[in-house]
Backbone as a ProteinNet text record, in pm:
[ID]
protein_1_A
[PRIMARY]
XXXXXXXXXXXXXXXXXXXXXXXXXXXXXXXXXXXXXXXXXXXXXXXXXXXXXXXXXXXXXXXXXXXXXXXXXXXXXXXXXXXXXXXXXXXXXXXXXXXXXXXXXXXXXXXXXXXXXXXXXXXXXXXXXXXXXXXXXXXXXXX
[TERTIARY]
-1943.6	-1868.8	-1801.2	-1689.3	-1571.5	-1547.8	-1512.1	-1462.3	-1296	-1272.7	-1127.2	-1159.7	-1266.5	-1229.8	-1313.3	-1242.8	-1263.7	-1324.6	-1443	-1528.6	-1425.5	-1359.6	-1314	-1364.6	-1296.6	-1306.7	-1387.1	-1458.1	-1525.2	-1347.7	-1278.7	-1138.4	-1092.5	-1089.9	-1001.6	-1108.8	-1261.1	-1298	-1308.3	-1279.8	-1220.2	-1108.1	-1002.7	-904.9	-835.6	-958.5	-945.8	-1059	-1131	-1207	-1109.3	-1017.5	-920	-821.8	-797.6	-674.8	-738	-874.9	-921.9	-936.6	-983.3	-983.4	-820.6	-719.2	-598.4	-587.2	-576.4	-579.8	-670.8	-769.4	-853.1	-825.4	-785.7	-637.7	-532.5	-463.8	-417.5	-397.9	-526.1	-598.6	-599.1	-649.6	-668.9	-553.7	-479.9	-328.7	-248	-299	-204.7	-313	-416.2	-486.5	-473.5	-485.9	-402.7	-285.6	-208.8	-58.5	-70.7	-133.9	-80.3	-175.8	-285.4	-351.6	-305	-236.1	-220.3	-222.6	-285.9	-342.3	-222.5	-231.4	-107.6	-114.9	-254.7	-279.7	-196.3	-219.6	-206.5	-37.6	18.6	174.1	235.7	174.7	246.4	253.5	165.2	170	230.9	370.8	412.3	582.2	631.8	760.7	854.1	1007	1023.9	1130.7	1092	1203.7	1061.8	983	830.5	831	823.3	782	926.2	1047.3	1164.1	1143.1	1138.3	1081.6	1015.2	842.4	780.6	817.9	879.9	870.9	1014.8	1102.5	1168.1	1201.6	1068.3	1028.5	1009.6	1047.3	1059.5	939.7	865.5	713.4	742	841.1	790.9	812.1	818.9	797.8	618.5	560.3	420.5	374.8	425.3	377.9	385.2	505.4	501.4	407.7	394.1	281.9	148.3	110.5	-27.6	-30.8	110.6	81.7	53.2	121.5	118.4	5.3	-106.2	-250	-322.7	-301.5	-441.4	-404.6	-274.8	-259.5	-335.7	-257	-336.8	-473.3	-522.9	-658.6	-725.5	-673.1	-763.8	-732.1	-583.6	-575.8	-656.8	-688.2	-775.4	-959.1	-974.8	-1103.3	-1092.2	-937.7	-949	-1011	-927.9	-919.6	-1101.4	-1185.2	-1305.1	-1394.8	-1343.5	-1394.8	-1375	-1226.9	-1204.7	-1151.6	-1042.7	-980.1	-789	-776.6	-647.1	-507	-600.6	-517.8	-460.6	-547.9	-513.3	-341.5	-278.6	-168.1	-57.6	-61.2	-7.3	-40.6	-174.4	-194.4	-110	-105.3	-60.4	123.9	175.3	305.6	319.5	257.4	286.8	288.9	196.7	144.6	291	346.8	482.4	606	617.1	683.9	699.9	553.3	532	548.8	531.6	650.3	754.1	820.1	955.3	1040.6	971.1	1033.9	998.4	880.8	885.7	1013.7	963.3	1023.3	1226.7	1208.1	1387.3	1411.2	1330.8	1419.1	1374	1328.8	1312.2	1416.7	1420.9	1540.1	1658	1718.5	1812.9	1829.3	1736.9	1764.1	1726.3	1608.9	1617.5	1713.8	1721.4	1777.6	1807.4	1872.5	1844.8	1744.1	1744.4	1657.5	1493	1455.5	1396.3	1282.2	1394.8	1341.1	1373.5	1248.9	1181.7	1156.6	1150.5	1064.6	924.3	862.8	704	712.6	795	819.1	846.6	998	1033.9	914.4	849.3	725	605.9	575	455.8	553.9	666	715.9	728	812.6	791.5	644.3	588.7	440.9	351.6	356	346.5	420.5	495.7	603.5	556.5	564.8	528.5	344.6	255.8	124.8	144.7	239.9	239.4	264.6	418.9	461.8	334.3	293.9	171.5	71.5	49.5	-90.6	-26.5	101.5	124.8	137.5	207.2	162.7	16.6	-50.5	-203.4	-266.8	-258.9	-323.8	-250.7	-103	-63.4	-148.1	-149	-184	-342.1	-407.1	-554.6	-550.3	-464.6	-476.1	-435.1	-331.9	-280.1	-427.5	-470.8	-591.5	-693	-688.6	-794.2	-935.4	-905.4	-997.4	-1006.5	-898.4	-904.8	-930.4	-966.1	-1036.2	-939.2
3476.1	3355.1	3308.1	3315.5	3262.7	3107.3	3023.2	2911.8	2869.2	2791.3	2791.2	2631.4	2600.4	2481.5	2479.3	2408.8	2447.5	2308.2	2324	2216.6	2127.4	2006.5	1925.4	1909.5	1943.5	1917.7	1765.2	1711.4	1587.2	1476.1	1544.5	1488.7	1429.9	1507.1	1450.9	1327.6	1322.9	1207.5	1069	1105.1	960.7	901.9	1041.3	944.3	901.8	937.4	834.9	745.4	745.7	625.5	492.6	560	469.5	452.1	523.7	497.1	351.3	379.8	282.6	129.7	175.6	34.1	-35.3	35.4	-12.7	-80.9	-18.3	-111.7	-185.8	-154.9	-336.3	-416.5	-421	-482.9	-564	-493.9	-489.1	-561.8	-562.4	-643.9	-774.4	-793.5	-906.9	-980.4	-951.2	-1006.9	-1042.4	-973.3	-952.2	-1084.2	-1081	-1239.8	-1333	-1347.1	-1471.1	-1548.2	-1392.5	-1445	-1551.8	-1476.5	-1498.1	-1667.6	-1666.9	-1771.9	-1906.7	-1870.6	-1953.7	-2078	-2208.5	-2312	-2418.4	-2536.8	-2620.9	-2644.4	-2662.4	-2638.9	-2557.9	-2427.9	-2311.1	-2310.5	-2330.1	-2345.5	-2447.5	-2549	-2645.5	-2616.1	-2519.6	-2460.1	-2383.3	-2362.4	-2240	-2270.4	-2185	-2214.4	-2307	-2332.6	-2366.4	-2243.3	-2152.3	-2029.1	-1910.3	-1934.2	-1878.3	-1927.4	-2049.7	-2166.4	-2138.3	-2127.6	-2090.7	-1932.9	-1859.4	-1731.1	-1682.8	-1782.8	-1726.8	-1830.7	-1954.8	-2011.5	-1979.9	-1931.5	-1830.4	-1684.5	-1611.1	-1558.7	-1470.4	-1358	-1381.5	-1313.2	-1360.3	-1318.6	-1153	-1090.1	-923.6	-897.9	-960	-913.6	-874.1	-1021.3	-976.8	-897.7	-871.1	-765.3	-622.5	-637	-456.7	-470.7	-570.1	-587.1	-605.9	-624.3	-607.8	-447.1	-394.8	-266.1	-124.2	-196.4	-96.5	-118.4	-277.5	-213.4	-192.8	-240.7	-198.3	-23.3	44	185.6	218.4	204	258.7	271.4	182.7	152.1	253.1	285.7	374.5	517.4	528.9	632.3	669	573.2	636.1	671	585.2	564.9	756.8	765.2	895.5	1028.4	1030.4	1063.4	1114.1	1011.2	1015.9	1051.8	1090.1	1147.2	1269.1	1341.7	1481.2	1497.1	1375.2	1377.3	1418	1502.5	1521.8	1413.7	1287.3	1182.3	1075.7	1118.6	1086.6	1045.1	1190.6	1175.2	1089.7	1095.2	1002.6	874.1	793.7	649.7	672.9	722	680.9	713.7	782	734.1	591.1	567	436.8	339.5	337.5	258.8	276.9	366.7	372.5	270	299.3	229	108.7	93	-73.1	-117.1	-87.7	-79.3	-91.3	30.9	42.9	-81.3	-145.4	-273.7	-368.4	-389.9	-518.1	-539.3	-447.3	-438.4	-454.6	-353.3	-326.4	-485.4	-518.2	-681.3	-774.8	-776	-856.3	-823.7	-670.7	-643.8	-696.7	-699.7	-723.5	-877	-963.9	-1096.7	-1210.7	-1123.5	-1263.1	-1256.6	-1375.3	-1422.4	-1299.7	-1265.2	-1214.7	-1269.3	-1385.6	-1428.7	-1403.9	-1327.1	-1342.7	-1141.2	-1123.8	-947.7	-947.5	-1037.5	-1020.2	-883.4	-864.9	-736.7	-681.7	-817.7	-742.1	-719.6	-821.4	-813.7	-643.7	-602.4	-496.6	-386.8	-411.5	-328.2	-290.3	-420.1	-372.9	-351.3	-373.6	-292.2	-193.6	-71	-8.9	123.6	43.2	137.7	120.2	-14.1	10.4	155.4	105.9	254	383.6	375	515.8	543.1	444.1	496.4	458.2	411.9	500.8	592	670.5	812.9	909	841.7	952.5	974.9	905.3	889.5	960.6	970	1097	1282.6	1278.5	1342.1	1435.7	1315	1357.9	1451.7	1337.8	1351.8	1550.8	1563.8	1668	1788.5	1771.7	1853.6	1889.6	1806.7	1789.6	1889.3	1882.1	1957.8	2125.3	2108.1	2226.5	2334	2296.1	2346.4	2334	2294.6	2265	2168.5	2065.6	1949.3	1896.4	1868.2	1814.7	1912.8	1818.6	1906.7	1819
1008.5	1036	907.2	909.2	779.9	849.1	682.7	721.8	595.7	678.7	575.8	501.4	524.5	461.7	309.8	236.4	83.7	51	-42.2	-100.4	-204.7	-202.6	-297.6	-420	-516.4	-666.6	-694.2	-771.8	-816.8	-837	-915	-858.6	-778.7	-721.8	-543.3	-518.6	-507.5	-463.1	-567.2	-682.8	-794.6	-760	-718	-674	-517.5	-458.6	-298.2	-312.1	-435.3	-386.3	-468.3	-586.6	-654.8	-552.1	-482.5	-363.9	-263.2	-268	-103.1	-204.5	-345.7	-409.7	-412.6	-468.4	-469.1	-316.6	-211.8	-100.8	-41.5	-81	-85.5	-121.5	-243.9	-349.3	-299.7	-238	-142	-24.8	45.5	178.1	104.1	15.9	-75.5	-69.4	-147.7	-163.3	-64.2	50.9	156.6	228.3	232.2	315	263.7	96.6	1.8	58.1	56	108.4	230.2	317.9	496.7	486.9	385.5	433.8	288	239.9	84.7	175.2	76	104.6	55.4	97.7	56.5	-92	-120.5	-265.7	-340.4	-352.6	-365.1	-380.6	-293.5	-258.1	-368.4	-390.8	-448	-671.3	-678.8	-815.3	-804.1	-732.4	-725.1	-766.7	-832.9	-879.8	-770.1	-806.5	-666.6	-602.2	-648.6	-637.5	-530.3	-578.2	-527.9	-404.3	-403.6	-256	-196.6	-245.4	-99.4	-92.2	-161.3	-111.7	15.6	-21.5	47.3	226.5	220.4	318.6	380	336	426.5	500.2	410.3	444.6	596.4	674.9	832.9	772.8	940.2	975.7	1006.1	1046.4	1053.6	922.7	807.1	643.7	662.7	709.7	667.1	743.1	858.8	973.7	886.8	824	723.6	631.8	576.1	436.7	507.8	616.4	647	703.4	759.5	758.6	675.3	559.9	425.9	388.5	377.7	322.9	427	540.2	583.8	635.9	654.5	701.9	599.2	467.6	340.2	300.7	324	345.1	469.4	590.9	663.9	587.6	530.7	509.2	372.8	273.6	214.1	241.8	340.4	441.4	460.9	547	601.2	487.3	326.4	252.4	230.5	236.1	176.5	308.3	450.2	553.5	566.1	462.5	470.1	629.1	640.9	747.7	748.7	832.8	827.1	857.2	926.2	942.2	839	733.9	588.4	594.9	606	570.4	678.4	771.9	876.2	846.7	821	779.7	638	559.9	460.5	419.1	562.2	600.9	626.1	792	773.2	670.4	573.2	471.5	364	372.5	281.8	402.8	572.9	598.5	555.1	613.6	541.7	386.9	322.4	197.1	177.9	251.1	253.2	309.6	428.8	515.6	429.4	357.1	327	176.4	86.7	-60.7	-13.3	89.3	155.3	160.7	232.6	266.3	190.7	69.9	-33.9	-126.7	-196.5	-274	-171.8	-48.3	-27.8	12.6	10.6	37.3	-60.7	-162.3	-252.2	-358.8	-457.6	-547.9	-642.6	-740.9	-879.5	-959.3	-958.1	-1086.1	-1021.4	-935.1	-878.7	-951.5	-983.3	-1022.5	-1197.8	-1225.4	-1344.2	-1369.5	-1479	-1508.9	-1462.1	-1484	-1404.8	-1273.3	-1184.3	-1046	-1030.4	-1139.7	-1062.6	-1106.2	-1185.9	-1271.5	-1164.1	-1131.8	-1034.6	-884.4	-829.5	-685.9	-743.3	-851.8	-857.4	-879.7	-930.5	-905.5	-756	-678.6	-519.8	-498.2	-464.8	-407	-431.5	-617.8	-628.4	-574.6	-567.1	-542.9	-406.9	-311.8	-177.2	-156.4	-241	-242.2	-252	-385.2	-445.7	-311.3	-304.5	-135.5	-67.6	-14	87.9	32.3	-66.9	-173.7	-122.6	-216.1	-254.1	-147.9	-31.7	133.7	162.6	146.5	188.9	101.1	3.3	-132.2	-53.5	-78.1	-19.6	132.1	256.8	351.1	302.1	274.3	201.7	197.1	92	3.3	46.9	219.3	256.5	310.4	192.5	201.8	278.5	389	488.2	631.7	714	864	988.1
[MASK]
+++++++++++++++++++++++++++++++++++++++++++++++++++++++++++++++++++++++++++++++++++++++++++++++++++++++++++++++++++++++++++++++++++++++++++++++

């Protein structure tokens, strides 16, 4: 009896358990958001506060989809599941919709440097996650 599936490097599981922390991260930020308190709101620039209160609600519908997909998909990742890579498509849609209609509707003064600093590394550690997930079936790891 032959099997094709190949034992994962100590590797691969540092970085899906760093993948499932980033979107816990993630989950975090993303329940902050949806639940920020009037408190909370009123320390907030006033470029921050028209941001987020015009905001359309299918923005957060993509941003709860990008962490929590991400999040099963790294769940999947550390099950040695092939669905890995499909959750962690969606988890780039949701990215893609939310960041798309922020670069195209807010302000300029609005894409600071760190702003564009940390969207650009989202992005790329969603790219990377589909990436990873494919690499990982490829070679096996996944079932």
């Amino acid at each position: 009896m032959t099997t094709n599936e190949q034992k994962p490097p100590i590797w691969f599981w540092i970085l899906s358990i760093v993948l499932l922390l980033w979107n816990i991260m993630g989950i975090m930020n993303f329940l902050g958001q949806v639940n920020m308190s009037q408190e909370t709101m009123d320390n907030l620039s006033d470029i921050q506060k028209t941001l987020i209160e015009n905001r359309p609600s299918w923005v957060n519908i993509a941003f709860g989809l990008a962490v929590f997909a991400g999040t099963a998909g790294s769940i999947a990742l550390l099950l040695k599941n092939k669905l890995a890579g499909t959750f962690f498509i969606a988890s780039f849609v949701g990215v893609a919709i939310q960041f798309g209609q922020s670069i195209f509707s807010s302000p300029a003064e609005v894409f600071t440097p760190d702003v564009i600093g940390m969207t650009a590394i989202i992005i790329l550690v969603a790219l990377f996650a589909i990436w990873y997930s494919s690499q990982a079936f490829k070679k096996g790891w996944l079932k």
